[in-house]
N, CA, C and O atoms as CSV, one atom per row, in Angstrom:
chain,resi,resn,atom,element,x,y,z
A,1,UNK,N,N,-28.954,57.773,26.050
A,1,UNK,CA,C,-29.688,57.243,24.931
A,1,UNK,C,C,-29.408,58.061,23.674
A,1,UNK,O,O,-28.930,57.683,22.604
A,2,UNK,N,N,-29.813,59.247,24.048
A,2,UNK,CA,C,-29.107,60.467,22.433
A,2,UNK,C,C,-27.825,59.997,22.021
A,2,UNK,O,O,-27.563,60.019,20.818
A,3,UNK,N,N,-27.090,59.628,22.741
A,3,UNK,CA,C,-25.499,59.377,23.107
A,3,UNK,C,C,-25.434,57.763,21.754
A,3,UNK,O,O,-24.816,57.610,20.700
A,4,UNK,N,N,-26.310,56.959,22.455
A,4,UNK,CA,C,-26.147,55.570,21.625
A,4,UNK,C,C,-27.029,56.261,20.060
A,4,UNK,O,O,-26.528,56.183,18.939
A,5,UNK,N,N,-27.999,56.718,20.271
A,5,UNK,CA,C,-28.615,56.770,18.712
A,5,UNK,C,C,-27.545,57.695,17.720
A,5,UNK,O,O,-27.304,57.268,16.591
A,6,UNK,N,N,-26.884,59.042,18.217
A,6,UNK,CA,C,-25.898,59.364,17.309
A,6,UNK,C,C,-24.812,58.497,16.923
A,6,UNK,O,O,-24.630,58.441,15.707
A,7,UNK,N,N,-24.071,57.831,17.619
A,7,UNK,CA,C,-23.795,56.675,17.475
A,7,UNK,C,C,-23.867,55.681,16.698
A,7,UNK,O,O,-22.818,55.279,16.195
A,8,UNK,N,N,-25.074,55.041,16.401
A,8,UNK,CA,C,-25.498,54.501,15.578
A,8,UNK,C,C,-25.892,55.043,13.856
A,8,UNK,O,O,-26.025,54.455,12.783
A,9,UNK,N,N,-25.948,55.967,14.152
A,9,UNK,CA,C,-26.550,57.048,12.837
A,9,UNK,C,C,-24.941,56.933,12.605
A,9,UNK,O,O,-24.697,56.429,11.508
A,10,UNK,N,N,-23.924,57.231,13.267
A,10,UNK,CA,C,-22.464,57.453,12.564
A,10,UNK,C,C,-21.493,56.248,11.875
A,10,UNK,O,O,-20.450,56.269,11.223
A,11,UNK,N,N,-22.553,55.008,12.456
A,11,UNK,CA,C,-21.937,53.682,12.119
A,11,UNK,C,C,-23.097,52.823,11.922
A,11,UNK,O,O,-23.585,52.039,12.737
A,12,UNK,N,N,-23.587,53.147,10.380
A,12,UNK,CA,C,-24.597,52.534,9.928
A,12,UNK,C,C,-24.060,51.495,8.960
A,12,UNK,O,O,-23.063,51.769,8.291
A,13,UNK,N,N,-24.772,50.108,8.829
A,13,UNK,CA,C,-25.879,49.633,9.764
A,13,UNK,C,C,-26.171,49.462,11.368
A,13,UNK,O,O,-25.271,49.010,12.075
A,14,UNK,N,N,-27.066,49.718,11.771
A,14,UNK,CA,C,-26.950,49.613,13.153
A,14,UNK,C,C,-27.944,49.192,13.629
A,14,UNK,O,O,-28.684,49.183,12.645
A,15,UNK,N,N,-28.758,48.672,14.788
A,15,UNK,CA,C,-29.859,48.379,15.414
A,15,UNK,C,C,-29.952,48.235,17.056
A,15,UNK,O,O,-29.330,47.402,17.714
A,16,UNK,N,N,-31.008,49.384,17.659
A,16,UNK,CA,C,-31.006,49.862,18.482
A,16,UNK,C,C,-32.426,48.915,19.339
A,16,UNK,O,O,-33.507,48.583,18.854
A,17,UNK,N,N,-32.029,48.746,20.369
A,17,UNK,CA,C,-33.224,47.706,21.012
A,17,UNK,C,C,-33.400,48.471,22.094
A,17,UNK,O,O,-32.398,48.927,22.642
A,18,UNK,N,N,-34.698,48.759,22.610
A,18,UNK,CA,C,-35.083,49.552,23.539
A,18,UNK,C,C,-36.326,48.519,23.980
A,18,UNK,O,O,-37.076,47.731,23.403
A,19,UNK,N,N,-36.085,49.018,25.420
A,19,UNK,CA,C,-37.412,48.488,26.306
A,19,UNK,C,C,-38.164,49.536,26.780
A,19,UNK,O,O,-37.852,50.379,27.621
A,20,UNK,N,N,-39.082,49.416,26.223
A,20,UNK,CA,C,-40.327,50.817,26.204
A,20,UNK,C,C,-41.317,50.059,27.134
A,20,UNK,O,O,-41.848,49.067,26.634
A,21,UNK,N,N,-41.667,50.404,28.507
A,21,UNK,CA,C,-42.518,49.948,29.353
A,21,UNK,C,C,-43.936,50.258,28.820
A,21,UNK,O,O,-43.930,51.180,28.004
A,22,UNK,N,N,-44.978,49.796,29.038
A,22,UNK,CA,C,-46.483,50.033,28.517
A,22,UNK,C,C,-47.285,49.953,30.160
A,22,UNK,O,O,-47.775,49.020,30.797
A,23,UNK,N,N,-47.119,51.443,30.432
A,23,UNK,CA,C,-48.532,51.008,31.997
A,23,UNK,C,C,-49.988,49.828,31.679
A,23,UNK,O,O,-50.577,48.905,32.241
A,24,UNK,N,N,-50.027,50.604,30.422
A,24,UNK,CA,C,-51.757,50.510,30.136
A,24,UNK,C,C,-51.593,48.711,29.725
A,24,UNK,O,O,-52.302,47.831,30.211
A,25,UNK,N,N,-50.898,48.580,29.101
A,25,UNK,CA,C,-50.838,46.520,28.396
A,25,UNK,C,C,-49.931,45.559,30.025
A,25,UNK,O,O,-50.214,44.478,30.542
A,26,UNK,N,N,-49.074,46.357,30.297
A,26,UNK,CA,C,-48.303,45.554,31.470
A,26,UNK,C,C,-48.708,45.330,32.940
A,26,UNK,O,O,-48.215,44.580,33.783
A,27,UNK,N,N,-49.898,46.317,33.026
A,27,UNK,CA,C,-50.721,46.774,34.004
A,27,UNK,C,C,-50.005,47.005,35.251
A,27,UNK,O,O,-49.849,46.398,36.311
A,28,UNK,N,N,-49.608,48.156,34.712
A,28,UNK,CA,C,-48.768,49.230,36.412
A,28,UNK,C,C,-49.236,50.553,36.329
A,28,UNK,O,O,-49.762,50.955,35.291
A,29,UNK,N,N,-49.101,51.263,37.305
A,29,UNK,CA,C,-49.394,52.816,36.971
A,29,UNK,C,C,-48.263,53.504,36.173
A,29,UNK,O,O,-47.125,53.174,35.840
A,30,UNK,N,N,-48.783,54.233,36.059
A,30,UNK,CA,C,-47.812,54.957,35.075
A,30,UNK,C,C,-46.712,55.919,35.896
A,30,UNK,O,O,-45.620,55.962,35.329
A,31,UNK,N,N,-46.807,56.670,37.090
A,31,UNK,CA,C,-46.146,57.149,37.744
A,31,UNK,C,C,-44.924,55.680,37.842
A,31,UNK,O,O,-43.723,55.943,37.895
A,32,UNK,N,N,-45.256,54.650,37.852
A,32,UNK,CA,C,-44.205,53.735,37.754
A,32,UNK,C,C,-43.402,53.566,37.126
A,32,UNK,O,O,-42.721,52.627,37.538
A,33,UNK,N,N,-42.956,54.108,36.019
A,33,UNK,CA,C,-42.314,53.695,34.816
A,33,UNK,C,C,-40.813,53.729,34.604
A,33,UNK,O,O,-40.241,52.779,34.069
A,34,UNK,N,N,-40.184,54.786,35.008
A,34,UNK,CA,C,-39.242,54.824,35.373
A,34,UNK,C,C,-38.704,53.869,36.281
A,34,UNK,O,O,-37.655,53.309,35.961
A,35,UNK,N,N,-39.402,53.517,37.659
A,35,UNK,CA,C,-38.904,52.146,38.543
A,35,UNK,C,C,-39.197,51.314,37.597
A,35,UNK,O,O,-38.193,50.607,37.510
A,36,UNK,N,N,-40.020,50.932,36.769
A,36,UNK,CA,C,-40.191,49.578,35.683
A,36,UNK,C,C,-38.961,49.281,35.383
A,36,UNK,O,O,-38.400,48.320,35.908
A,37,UNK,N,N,-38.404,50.020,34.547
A,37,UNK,CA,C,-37.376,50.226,33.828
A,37,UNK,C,C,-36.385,50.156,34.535
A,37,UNK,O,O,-36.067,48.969,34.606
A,38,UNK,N,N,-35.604,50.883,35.198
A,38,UNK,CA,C,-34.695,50.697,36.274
A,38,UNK,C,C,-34.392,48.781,37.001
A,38,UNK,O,O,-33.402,48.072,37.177
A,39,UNK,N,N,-36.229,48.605,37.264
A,39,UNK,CA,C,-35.785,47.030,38.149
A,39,UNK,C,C,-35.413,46.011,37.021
A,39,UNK,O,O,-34.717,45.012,37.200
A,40,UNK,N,N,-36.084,46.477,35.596
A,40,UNK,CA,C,-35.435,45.803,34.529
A,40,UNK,C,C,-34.032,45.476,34.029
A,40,UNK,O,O,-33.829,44.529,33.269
A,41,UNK,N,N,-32.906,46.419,34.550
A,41,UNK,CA,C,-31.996,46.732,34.522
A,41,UNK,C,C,-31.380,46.091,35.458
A,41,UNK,O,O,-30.456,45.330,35.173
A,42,UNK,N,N,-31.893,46.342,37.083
A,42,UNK,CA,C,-31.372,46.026,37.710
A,42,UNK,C,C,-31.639,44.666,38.411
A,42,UNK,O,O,-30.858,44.246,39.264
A,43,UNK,N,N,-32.755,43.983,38.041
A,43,UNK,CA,C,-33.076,42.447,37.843
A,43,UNK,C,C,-32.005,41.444,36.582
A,43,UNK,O,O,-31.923,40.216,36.611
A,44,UNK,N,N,-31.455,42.137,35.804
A,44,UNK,CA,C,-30.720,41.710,34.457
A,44,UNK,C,C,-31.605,41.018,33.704
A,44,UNK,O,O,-31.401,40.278,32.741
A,45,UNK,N,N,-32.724,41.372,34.303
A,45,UNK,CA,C,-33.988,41.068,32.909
A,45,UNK,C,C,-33.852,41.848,31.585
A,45,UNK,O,O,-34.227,41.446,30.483
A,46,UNK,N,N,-33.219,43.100,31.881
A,46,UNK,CA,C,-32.987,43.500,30.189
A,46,UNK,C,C,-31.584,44.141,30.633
A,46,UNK,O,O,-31.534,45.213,31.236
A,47,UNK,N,N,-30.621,43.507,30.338
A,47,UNK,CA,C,-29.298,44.048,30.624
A,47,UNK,C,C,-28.908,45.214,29.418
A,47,UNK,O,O,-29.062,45.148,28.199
A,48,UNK,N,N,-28.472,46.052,30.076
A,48,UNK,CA,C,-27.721,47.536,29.170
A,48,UNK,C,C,-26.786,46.739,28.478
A,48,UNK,O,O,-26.542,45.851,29.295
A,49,UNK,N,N,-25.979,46.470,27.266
A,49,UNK,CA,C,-25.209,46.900,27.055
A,49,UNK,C,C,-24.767,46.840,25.470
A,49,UNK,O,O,-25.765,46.317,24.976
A,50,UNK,N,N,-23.853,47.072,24.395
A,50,UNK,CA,C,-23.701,47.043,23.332
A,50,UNK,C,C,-22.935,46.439,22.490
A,50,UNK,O,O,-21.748,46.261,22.766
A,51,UNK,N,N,-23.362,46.106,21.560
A,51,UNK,CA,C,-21.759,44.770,20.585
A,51,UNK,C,C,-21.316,46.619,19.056
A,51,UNK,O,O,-22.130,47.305,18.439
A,52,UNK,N,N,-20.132,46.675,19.070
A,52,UNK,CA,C,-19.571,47.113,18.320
A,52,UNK,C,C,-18.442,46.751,17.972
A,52,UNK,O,O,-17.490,46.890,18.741
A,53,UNK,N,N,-18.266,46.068,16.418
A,53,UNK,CA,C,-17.767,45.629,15.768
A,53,UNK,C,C,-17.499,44.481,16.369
A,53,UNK,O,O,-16.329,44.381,16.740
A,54,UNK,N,N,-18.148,43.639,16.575
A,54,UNK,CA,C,-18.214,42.393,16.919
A,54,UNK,C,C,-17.670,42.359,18.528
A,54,UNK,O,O,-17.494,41.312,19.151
A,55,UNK,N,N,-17.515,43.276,18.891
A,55,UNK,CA,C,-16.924,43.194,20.794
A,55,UNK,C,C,-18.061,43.969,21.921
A,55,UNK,O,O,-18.687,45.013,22.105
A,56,UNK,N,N,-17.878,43.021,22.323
A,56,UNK,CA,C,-19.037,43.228,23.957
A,56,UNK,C,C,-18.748,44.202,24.412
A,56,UNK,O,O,-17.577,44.580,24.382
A,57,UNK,N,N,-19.853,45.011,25.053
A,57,UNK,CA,C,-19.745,46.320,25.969
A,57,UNK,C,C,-20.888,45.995,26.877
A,57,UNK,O,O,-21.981,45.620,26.452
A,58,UNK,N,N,-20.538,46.187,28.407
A,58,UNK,CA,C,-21.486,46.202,28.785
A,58,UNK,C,C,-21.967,47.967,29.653
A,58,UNK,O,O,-21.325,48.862,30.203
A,59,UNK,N,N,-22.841,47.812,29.462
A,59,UNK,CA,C,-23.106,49.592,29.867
A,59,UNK,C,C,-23.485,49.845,31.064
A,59,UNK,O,O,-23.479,51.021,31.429
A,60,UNK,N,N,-23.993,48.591,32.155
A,60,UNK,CA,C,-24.573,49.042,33.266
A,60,UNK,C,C,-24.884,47.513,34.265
A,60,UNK,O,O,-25.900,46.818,34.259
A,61,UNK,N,N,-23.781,47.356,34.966
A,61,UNK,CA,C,-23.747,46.587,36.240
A,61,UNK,C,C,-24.701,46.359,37.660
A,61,UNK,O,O,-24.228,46.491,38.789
A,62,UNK,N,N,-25.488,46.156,37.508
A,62,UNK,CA,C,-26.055,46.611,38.919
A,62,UNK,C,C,-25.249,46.402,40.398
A,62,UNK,O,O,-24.900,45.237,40.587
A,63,UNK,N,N,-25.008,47.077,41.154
A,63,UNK,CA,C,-24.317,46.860,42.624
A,63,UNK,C,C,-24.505,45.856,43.191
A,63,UNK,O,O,-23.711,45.162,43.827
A,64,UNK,N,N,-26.136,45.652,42.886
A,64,UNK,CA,C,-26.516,43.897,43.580
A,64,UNK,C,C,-28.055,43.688,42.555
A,64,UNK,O,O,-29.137,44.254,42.398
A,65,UNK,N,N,-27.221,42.367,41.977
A,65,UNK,CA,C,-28.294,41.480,41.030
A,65,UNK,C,C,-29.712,41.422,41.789
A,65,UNK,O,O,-29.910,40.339,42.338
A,66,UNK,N,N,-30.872,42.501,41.947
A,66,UNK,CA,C,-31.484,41.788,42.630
A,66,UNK,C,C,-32.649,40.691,41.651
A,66,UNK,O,O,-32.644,40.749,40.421
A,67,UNK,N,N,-33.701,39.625,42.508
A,67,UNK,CA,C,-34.205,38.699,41.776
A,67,UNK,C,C,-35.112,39.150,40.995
A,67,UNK,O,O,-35.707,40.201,41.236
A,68,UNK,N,N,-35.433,38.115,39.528
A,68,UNK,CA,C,-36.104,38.697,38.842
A,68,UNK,C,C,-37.569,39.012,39.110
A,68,UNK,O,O,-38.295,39.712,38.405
A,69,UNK,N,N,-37.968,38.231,40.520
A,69,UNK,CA,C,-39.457,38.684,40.942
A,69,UNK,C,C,-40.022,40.060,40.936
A,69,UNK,O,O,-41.167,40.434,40.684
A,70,UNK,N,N,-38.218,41.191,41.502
A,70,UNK,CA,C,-38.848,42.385,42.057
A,70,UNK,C,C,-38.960,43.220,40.774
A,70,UNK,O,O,-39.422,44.343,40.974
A,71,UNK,N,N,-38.653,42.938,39.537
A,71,UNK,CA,C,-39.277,43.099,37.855
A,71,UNK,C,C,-41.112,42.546,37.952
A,71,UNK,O,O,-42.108,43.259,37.837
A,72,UNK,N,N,-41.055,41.429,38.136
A,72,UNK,CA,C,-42.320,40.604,37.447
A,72,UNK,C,C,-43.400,41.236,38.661
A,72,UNK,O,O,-44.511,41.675,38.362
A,73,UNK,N,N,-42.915,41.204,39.955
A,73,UNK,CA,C,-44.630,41.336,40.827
A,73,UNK,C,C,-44.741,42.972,40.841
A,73,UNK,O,O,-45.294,43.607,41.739
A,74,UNK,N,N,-44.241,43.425,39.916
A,74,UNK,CA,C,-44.819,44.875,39.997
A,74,UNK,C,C,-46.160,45.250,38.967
A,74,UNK,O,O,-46.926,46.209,38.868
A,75,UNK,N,N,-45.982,43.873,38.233
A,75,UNK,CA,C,-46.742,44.471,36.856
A,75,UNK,C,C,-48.141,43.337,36.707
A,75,UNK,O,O,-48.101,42.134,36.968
A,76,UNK,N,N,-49.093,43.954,36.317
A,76,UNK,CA,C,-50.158,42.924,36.459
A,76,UNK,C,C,-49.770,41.719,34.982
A,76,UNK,O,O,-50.282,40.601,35.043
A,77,UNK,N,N,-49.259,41.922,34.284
A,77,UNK,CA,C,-49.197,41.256,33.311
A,77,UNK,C,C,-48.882,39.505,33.447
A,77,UNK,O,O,-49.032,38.555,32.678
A,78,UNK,N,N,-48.232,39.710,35.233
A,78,UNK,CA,C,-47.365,38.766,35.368
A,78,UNK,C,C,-48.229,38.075,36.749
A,78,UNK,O,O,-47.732,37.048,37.210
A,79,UNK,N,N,-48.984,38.396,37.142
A,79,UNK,CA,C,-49.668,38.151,38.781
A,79,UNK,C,C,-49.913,36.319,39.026
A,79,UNK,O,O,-49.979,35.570,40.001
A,80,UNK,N,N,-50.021,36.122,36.962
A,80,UNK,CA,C,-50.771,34.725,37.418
A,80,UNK,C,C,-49.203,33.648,37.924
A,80,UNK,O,O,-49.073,32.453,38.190
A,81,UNK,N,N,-48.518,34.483,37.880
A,81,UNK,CA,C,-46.841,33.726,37.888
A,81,UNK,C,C,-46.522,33.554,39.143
A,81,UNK,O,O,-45.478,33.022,39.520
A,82,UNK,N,N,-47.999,34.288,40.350
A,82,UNK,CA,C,-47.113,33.866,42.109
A,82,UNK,C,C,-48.397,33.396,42.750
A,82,UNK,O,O,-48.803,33.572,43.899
A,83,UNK,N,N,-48.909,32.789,41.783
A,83,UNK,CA,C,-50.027,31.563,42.161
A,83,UNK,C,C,-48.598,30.439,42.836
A,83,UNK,O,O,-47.491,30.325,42.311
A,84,UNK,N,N,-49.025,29.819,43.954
A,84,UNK,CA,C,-48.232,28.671,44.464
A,84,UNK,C,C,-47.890,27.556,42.836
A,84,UNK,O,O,-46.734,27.524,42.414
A,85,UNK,N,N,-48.661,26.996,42.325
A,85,UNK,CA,C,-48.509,25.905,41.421
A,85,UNK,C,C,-47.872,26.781,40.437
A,85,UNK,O,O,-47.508,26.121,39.463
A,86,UNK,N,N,-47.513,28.456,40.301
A,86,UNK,CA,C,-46.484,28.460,39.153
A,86,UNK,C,C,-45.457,29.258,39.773
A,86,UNK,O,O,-45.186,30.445,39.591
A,87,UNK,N,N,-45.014,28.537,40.418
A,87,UNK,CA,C,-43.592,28.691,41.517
A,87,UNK,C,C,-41.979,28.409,40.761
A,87,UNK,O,O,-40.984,29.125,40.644
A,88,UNK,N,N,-42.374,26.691,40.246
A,88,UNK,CA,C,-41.504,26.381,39.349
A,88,UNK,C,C,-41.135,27.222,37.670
A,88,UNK,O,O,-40.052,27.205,37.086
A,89,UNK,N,N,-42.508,27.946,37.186
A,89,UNK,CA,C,-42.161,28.923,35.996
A,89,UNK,C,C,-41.276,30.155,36.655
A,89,UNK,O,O,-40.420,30.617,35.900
A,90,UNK,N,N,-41.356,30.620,37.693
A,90,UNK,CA,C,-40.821,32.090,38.324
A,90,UNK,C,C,-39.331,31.243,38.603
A,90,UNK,O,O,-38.380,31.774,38.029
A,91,UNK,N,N,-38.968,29.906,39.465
A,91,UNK,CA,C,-37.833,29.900,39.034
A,91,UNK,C,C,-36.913,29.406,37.604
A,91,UNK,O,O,-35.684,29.365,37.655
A,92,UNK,N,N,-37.600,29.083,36.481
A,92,UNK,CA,C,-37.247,28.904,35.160
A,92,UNK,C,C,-36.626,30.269,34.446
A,92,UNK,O,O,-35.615,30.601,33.827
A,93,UNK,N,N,-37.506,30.682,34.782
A,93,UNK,CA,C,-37.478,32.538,34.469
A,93,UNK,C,C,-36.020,33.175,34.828
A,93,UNK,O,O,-35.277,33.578,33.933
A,94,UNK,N,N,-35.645,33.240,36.306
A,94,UNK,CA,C,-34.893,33.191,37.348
A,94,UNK,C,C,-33.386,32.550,36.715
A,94,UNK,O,O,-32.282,33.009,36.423
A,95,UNK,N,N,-33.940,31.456,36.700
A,95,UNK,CA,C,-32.203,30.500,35.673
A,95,UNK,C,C,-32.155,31.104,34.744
A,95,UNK,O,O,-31.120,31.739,34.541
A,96,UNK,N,N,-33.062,31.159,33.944
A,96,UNK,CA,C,-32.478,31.682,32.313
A,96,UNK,C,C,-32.117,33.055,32.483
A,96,UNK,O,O,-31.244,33.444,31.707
A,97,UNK,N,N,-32.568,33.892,33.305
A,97,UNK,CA,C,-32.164,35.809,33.304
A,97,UNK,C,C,-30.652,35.319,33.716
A,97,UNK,O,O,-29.736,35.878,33.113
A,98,UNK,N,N,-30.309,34.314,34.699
A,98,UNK,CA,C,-28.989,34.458,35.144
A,98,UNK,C,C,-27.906,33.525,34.667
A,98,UNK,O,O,-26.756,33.742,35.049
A,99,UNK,N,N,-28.248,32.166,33.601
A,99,UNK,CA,C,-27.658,32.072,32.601
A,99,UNK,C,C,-27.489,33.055,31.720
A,99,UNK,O,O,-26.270,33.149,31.579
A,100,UNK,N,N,-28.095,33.951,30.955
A,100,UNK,CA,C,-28.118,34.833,30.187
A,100,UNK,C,C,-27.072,35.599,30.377
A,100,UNK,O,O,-26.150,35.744,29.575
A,101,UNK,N,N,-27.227,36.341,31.910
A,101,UNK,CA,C,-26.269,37.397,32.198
A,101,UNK,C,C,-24.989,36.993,31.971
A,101,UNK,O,O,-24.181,37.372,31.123
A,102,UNK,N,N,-24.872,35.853,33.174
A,102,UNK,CA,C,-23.327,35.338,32.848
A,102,UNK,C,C,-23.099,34.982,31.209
A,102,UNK,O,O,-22.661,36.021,30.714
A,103,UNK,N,N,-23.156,34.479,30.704
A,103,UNK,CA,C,-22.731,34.414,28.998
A,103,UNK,C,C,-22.281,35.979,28.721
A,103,UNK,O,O,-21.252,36.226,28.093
A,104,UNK,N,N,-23.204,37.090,29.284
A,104,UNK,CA,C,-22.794,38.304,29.010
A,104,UNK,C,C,-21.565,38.806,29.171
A,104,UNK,O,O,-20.625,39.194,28.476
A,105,UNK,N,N,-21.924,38.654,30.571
A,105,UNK,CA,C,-20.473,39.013,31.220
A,105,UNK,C,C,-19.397,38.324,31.112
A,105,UNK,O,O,-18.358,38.847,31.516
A,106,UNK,N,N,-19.351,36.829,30.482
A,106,UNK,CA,C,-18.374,36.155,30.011
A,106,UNK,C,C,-18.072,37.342,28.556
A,106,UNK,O,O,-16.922,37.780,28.514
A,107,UNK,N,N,-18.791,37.702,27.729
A,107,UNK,CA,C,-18.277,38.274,26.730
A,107,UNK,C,C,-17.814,39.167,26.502
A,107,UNK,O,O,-16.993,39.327,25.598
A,108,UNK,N,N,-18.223,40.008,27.275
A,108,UNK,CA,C,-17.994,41.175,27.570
A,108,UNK,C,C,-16.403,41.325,28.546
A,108,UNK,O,O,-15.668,42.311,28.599
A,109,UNK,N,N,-16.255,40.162,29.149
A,109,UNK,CA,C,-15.125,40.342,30.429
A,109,UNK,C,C,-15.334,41.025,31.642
A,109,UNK,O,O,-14.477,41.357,32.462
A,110,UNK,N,N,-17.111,41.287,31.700
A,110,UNK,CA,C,-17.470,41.874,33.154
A,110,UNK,C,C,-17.255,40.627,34.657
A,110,UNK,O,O,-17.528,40.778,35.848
A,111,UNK,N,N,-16.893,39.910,34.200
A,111,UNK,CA,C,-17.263,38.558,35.384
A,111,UNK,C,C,-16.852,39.311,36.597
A,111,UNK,O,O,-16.926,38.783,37.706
């Protein structure tokens, strides 16, 4: 992260997007936060990676895509989403994280 913000400071304009977990609003413990973050990553709910000068980078592959549930049922924010009748929103969710990715990795040339 020091690594991308000098970075950016050396090739200004720039804009830095970070996913800052919240225990207290997302409702997880806080000893969690680090796994938050991580299954975020590794769900491709918030994929790593960077555009400089108009070309794709991607910064971080996971070994195995896992689904975006094991992101969402950790956090209370999300509980009302594995009620049976909102089955069909968790897989909407699900398509779009993995449309998303692929477009990525189309741009990037990770396929």
């Amino acid at each position: 992260m020091t690594e991308k913000v000098r970075k950016a400071f050396a090739n200004t304009p720039a804009v830095i997007v970070v996913l800052q977990p919240c225990p207290t609003n997302w409702g997880f413990n806080s000893d969690m936060t680090v796994q938050i973050s991580k299954l975020a990553a590794d769900t491709c709910f918030w994929p790593l990676y960077e555009i400089e000068h108009g070309k794709y980078k991607l910064n971080y592959k996971p070994n195995k895509k896992l689904p975006v549930t094991e992101f969402l049922k950790e956090q209370g924010r999300f509980k009302h989403l594995f009620r049976p009748e909102n089955k069909p929103m968790i897989e909407k969710i699900q398509q779009y994280v993995d449309t998303e990715w692929e477009r990525l990795t189309r741009l990037t040339g990770s396929e």
